[in-house]
VEXMARLUM-377635 format. One line per field, with one value per residue (C-alpha): y, x, z; residue in one letter; residue number from 1. Coordinates in Angstrom, 3 decimals. Example, Ala and Ser with C-alpha at 12.3 -4.5 7.8 and 13.67 -1.06 7.14 Angstrom:
2
v c(-4.500,-1.060)
u c(12.300,13.670)
w c(7.800,7.140)
r c(a,s)
k c(1,2)
END
This chain:
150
v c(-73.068,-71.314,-70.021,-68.227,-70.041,-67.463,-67.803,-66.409,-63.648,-62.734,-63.306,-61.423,-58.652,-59.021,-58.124,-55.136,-53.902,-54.465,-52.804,-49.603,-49.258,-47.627,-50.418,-51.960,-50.987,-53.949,-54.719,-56.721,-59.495,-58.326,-54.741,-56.357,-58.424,-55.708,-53.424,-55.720,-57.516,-60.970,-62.969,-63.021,-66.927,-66.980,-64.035,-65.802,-68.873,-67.213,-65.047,-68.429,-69.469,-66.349,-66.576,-70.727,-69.276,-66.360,-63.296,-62.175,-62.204,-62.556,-60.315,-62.084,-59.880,-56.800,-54.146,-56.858,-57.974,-58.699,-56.848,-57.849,-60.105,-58.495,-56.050,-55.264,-55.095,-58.296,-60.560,-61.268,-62.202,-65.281,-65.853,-66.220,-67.835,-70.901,-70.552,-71.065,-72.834,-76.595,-76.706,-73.871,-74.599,-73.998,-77.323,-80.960,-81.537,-78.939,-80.835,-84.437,-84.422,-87.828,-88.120,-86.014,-89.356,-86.287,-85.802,-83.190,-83.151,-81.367,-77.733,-77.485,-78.168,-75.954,-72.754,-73.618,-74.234,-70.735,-69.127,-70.497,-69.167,-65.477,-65.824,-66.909,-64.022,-61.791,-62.946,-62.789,-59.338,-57.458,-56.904,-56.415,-52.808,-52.031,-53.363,-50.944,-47.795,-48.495,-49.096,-45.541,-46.456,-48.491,-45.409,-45.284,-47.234,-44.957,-46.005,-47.815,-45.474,-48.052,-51.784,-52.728,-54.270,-56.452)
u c(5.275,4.463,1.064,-0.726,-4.421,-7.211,-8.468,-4.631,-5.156,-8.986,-7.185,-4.653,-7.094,-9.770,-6.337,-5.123,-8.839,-8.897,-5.139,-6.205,-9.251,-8.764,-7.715,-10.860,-13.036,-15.436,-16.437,-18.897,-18.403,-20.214,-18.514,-15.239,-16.505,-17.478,-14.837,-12.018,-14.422,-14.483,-17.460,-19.927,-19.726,-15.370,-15.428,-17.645,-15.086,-11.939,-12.498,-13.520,-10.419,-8.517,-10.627,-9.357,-5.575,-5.677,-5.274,-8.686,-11.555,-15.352,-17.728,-21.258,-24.627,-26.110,-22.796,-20.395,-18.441,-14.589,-11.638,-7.589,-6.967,-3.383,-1.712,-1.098,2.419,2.859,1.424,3.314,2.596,4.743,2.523,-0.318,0.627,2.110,-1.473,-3.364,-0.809,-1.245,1.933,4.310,7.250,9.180,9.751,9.258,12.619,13.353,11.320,12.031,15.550,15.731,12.550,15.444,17.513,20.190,19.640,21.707,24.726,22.030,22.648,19.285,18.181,20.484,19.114,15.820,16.444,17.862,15.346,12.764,14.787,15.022,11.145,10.475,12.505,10.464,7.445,8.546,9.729,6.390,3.602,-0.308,0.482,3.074,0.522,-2.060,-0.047,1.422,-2.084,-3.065,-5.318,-7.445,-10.013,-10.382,-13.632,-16.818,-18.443,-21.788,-25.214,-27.257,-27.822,-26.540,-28.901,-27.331)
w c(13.752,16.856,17.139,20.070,20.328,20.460,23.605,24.946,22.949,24.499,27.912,27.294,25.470,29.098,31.257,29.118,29.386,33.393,33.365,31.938,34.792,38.079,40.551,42.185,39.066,38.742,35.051,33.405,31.418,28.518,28.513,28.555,25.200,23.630,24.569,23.271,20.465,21.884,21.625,24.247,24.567,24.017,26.730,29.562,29.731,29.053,31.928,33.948,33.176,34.155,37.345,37.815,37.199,39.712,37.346,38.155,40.820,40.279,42.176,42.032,42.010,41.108,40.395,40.986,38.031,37.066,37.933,38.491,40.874,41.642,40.149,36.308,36.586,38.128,35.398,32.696,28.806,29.775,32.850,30.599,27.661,29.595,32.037,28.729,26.112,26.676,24.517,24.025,22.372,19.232,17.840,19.771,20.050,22.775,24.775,23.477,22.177,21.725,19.431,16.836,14.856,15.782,18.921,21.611,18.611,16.106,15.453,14.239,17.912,19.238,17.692,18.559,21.786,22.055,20.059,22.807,25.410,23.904,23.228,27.088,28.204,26.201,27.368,31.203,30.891,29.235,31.842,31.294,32.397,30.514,27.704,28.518,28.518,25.737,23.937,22.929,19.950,22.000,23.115,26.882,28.095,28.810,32.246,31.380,31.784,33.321,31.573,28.455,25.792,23.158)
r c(x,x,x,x,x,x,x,x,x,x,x,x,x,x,x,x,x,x,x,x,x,x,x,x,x,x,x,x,x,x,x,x,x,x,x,x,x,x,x,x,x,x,x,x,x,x,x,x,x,x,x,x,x,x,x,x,x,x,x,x,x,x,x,x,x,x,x,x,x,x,x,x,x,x,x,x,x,x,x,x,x,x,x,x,x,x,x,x,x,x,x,x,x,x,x,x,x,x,x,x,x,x,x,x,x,x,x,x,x,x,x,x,x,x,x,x,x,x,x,x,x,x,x,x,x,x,x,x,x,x,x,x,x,x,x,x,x,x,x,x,x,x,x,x,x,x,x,x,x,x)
k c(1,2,3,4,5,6,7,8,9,10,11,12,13,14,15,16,17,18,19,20,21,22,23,24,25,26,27,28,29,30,31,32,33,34,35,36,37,38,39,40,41,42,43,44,45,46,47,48,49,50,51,52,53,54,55,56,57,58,59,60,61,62,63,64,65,66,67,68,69,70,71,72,73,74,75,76,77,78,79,80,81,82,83,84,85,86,87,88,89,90,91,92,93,94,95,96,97,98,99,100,101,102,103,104,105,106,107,108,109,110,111,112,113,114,115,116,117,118,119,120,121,122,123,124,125,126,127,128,129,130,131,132,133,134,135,136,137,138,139,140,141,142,143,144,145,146,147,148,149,150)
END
């Protein structure tokens, strides 16, 4: 079945807690870990990764950090998941049609390959900043009182 790996999730966890910053705030890596409850070592390299992709921007140094590289409401969930989903797809034959002893005349296929539509169209529609407003339970992030000690 379709699965979201974890390390979409922490990225897409890191950009909610970016979204809900002023624009420009810079952010360390470790306050975004512990704000969002991602490991310190899954945290480091997903936000590499978001760095390699473009959806944010490293400041190096003393009160640098991480912050968006463009705006919230330009990234999309479907941005990310097929950034960080080697594969992302329903079932193989949406892909591969012929690897289906059935193949384009199955009706199995058929609904899938709808059903992977509707879910891509979901995904393209719902931006990080939509995300972040709409996350009211998550409690708004304190600014840090000098270094943190973990």
């Amino acid at each position: 079945m379709l699965r979201i790996r974890r390390e979409t999730d922490y990225a897409i966890r890191i950009l909610i807690a970016l979204a809900r910053r002023s624009t420009g705030d810079l952010v360390s890596t470790e306050e975004l870990g512990r704000e969002m409850s991602i490991p310190r070592q899954y945290a480091s390299r997903v936000i590499a990764r978001l760095a390699r992709g473009g959806f944010v921007e490293s400041v190096p140094g003393r009160g640098g950090g991480i912050r968006l590289a463009r705006p919230a409401a330009e990234i999309t969930l479907q941005d990310l998941v097929l950034y960080f989903e080697p594969v992302f797809v329903i079932s193989e034959c949406v892909n591969h049609p012929a690897n289906c002893p059935f193949g384009n005349a199955c009706p199995v296929r058929e609904r899938w390959c709808r059903l992977q539509a509707h879910i891509l169209q979901e995904l393209g529609t719902t931006t990080i900043a939509e995300l972040a407003e709409a996350s009211p339970g998550l409690s708004t992030p304190e600014p840090m009182a000098g270094p943190a000690t973990e």
